[in-house]
Each structure stands twice: as C-alpha cells, then as structure tokens.
C-alpha positions in Angstrom: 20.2 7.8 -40.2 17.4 7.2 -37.8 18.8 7.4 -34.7 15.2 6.9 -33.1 15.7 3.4 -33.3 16.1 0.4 -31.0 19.0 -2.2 -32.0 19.2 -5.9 -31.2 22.5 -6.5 -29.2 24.5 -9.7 -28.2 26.2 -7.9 -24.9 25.7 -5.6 -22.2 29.1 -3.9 -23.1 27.2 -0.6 -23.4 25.6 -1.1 -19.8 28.2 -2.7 -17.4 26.0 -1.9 -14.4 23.2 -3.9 -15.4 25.5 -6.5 -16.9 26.8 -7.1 -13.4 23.3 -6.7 -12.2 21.9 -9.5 -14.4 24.8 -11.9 -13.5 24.0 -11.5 -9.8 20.5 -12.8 -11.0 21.2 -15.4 -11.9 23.6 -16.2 -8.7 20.0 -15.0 -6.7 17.7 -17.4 -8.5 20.2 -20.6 -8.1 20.6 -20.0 -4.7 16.5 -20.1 -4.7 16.0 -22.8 -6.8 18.2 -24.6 -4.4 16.2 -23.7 -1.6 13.0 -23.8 -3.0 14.6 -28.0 -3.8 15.5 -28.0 -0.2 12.2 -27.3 0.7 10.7 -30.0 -1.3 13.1 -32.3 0.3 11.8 -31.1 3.8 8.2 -31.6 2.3 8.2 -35.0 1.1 10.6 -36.0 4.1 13.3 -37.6 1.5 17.3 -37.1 1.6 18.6 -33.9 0.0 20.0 -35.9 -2.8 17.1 -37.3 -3.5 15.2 -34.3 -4.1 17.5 -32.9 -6.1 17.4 -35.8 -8.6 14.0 -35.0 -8.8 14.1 -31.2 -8.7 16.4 -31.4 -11.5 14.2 -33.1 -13.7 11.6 -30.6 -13.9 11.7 -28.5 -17.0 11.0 -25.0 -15.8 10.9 -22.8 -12.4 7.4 -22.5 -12.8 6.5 -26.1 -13.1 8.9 -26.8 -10.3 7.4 -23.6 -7.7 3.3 -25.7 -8.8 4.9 -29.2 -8.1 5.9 -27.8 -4.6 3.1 -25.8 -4.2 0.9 -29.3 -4.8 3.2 -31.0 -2.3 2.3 -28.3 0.4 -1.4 -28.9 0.0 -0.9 -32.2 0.8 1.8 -31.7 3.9 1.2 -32.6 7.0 4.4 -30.8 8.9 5.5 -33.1 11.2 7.9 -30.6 12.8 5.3 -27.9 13.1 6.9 -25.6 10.9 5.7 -22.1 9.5 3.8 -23.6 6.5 2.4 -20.3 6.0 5.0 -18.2 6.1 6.8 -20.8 3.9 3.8 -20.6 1.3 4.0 -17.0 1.1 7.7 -16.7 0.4 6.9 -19.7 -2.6 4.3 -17.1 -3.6 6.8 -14.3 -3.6 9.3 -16.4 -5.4 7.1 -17.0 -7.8 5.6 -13.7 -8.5 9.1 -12.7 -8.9 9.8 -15.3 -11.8 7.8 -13.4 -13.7 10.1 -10.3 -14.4 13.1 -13.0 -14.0 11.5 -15.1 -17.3 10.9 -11.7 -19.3 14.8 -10.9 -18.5 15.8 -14.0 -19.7 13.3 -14.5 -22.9 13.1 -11.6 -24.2 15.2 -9.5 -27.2 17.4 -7.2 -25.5 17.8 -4.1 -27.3 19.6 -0.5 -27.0 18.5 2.4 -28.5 20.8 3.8 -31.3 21.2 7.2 -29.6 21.4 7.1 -25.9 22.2 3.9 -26.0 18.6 2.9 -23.4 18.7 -1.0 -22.4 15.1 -2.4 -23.3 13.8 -5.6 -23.7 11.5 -6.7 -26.7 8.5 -8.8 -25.7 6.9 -10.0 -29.1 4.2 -11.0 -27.1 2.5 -7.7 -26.5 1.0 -5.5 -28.9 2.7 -3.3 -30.9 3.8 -0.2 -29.7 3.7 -1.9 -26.1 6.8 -4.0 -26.6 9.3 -1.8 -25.2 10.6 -2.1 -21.6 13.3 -0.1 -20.7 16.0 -2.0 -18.2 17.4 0.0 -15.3 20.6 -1.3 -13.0 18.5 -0.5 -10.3 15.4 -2.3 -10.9 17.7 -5.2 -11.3 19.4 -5.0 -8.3 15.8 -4.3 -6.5 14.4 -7.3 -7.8 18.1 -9.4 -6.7 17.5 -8.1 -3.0 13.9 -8.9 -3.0 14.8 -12.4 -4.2 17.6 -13.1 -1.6 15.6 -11.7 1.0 12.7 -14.6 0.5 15.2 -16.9 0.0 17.0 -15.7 3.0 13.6 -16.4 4.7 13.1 -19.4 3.6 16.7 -20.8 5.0 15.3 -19.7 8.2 12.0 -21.2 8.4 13.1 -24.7 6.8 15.7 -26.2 9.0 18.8 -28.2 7.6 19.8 -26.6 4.6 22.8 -28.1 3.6 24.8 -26.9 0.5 25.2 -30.3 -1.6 29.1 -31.6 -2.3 
C-alpha cells in the first residue's frame, strides 16, 4: 500500500478545524457580497432592493466586484464619501476572491497517511498542484475579509440588512 498518496474526499470529517473554518467563509463572503451590493446601491443612488435585484443577477463575484468597479469610475459622490478608501477595500475584496475561488473549485484531497488537507488545482503543472490547507490560513483569510468588509460598513452610510 502506498501510503504516499493523496485521496479525493467528500468531507472535512478528518479536519473539523478547517471544516468550521471554511463554513465561516462562506458566512464572511455573504456578508461581503451584501455589502459590496450595498455599495452598488449607494453608487448608482437606487433603493437597496433594487440593487439587489440586480446584484443577484450577476453570475460570479468577480464579474459583480468589475461591474462595481465600472460604476465607480463613473461616480460622482454626491455625499463626498471616501471613494478611495472604498476602491481599495473593492480591491482587497477582490484580491481575496482569489484564494476564496481556489477553496471553493478546487479537488480537496487528504493524504493517506497523515491525513494533510490539500487542494488539487488541475490547472497548474504537474507536480505544482498540491496546496496544503491549514485551519489557520482559513481563519486569516476570514479576518482579513470581515475586516474590509467591516470597513466598508463604515465608509458607506445606510447599510440596512434586507427583510
């Protein structure tokens, strides 16, 4: 038996710690999608509801962080806000995404023996596809999430959790 091996998994059984920390990813990254929509309603000076009919409808976070990105261009701030500071948290957000996507579209994997969360990335070259998963890294990339969303609540007034 090779126990050198990686094997595809359906769970995180073997790794509650980074189980826990994916599932407070994905709590992270609604509440910035929400904000980053709440932004957009901000931008284009349209009810809440309104740009999340709209929000929704874009297929991907990275299609929905250029549409807003466009719309700032284009802004003219009435209120005077921090457009800066708000561009550079979209920025962060979307830098971010990156290690988000590979989380979520990757293989997940353990290795046979001591039982090492990885990811797969088919993309890459062979012999390169192999990312190991730490709880830590997890939970680093949650807090660095919340805290540009966290700054983006404070530099867009009115953010209103929709009923």
């Amino acid at each position: 038996m090779n126990d050198d091996r990686y094997d595809e998994i359906s769970n995180l059984d073997h790794d509650p710690g980074t189980a826990t920390a994916l599932g407070n990813m994905i709590v992270s990254w609604s509440k910035a999608e929400a904000m980053l929509c709440m932004c957009m309603a901000e931008v284009m000076a349209i009810h809440p509801d309104k740009a999340i009919l709209i929000f929704s409808r874009v297929p991907n976070l990275e299609s929905k962080i250029k549409m807003l990105s466009s719309l700032l261009e284009a802004w003219d701030n009435p209120k005077n806000l921090n457009k800066e500071d708000i561009v550079q948290c979209i920025c962060s957000l979307s830098k971010l995404s990156k290690t988000r996507n590979d989380w979520v579209h990757c293989l997940w994997a353990k290795h046979a023996r001591t039982k090492r969360t990885v990811i797969v990335d088919d993309r890459k070259q062979p012999g390169n596809r192999l990312t190991i998963v730490h709880e830590n890294a997890v939970k680093n990339h949650n807090a660095a999430v919340n805290e540009q969303t966290e700054k983006l609540i404070a530099l867009v007034p009115g953010y209103i959790l929709p009923d």
